[in-house]
C-alpha positions as CSV (number, residue, x, y, z in Angstrom):
1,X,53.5,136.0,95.9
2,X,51.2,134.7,98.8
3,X,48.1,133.0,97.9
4,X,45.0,134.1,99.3
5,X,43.2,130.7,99.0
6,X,44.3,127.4,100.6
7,X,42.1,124.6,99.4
8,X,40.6,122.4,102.5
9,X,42.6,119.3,102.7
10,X,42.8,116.9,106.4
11,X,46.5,116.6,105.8
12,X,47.8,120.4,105.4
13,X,47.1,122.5,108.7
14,X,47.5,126.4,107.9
15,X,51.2,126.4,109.1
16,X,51.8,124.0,106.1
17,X,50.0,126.1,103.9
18,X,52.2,129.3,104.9
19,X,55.6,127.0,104.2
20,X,53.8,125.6,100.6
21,X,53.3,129.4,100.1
22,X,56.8,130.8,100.6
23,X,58.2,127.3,98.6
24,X,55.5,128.2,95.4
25,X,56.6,132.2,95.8
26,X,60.0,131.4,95.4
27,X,59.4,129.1,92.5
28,X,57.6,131.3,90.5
29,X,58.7,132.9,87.5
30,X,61.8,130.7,87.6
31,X,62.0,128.2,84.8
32,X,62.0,124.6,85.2
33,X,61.6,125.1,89.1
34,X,58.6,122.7,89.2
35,X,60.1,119.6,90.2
36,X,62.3,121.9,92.9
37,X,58.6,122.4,94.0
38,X,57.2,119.8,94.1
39,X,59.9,118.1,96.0
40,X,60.0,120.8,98.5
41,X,56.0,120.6,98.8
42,X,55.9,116.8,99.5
43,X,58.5,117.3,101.6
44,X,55.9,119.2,103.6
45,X,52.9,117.8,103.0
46,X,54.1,114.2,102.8
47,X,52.8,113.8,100.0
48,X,50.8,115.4,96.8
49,X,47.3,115.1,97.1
50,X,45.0,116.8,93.7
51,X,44.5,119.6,96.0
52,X,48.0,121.0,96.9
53,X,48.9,119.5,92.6
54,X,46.4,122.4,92.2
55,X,47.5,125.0,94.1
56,X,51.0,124.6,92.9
57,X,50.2,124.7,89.7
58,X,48.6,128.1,90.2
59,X,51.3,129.9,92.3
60,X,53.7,128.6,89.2
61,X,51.2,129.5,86.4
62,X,51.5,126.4,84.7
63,X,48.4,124.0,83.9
64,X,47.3,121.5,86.1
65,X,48.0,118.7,83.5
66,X,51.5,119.9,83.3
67,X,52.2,119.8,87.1
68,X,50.3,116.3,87.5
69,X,52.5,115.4,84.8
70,X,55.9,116.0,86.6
71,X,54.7,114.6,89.5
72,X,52.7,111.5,88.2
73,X,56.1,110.8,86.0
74,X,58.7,111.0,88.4
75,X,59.1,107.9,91.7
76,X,60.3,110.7,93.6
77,X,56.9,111.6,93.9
78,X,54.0,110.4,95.5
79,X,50.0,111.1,95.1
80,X,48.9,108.8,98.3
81,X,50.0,109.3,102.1
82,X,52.9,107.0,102.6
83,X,53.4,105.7,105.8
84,X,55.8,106.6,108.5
85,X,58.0,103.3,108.1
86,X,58.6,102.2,104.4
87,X,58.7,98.3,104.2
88,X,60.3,96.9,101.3
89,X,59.9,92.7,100.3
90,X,62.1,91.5,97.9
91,X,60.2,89.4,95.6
92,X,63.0,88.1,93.7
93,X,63.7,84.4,93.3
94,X,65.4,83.3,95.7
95,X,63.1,85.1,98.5
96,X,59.7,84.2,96.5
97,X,60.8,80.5,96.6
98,X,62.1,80.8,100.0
99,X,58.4,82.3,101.4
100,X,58.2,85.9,101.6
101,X,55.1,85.7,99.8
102,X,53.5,84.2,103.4
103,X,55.5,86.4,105.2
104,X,53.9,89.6,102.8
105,X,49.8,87.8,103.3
106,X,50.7,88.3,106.5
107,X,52.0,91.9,107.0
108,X,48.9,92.5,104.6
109,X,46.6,91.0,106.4
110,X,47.4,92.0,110.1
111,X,47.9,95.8,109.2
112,X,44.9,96.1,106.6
113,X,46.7,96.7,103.9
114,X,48.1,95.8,100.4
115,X,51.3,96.0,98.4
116,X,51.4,99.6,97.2
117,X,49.6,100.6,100.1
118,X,49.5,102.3,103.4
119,X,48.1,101.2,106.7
120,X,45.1,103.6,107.7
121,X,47.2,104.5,110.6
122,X,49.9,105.5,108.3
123,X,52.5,103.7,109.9
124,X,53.3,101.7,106.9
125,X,53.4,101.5,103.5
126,X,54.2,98.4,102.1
127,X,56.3,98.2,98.5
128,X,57.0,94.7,96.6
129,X,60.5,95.6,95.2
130,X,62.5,92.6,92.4
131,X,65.4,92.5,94.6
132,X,67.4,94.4,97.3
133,X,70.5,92.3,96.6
134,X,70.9,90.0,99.3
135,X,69.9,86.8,98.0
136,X,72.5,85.1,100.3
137,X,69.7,86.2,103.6
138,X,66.9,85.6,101.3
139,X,64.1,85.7,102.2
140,X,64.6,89.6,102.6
141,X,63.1,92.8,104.1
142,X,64.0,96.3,104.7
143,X,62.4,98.5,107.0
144,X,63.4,102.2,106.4
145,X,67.1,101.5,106.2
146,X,67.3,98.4,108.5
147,X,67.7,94.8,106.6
148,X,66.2,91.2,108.0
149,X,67.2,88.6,106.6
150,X,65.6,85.1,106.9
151,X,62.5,86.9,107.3
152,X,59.3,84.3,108.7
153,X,56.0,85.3,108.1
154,X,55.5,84.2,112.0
155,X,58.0,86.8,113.3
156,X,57.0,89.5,111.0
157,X,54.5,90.9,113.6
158,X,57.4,91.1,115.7
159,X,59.6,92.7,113.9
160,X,57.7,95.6,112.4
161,X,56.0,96.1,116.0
162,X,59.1,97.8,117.0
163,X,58.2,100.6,114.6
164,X,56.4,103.5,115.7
């Protein structure tokens, strides 16, 4: 099944469209292949804006609330552009009292953004997490899959300038 009309959307170029299509084709008619999907979708896109929740939905013959459902329900899945970089702060005790609420004013303030957010650039998104479990480095950051401990809100620049 190849769908004849792509909605307009800045994020998804026509070769996007043509992999959404062949990932909706194959998922259609198949029960319970909707969160297969999606995933595979976002895994394209980046992420799942209204429009490509839409066109989805179509290809699969299901309702638009039931698709926005799945993928509203699920963390797996996001409805904003995330960032190339993923920065989690650990807002649990021991790094609250030890200052990683400075150190997050100032990644907010320096990129433009806020916790639950994304840089316009879309170098970073920024998550507030309860703990990443290493209260004994506290006050703690992860970058993607790198940990810093001992983080300082005047080093943070630093650090997260070494990320494209």
């Amino acid at each position: 099944m190849t769908q004849e009309f792509h909605p307009s959307h800045p994020d998804i170029d026509p070769e996007m469209w043509k992999r959404i299509d062949t990932i909706v084709s194959a998922g259609s008619g198949v029960p319970g292949s909707v969160i297969a999907v999606l995933r595979e979708c976002q895994d394209v896109a980046g992420y799942l804006p209204l429009e490509l929740i839409d066109h989805i939905a179509v290809g699969l013959n299901l309702s638009r609330s039931e698709v926005f459902g799945v993928a509203s329900f699920y963390a797996l899945f996001s409805l904003q552009p995330k960032g190339r970089n993923l920065v989690k702060v650990c807002m649990g005790t021991a790094c609250y009292v030890k200052g990683i609420k400075e150190v997050i004013n100032r990644i907010e303030n320096h990129y433009e953004m806020k916790q639950g957010g994304t840089s316009l650039d879309r170098r970073f998104s920024l998550e507030a997490v309860r703990c990443l479990g290493a209260c004994g480095l506290a006050p703690v950051m992860v970058v993607n899959t790198d940990t810093y401990g001992d983080v300082k809100a005047d080093k943070i620049v630093q650090i997260l300038d070494k990320y494209e």
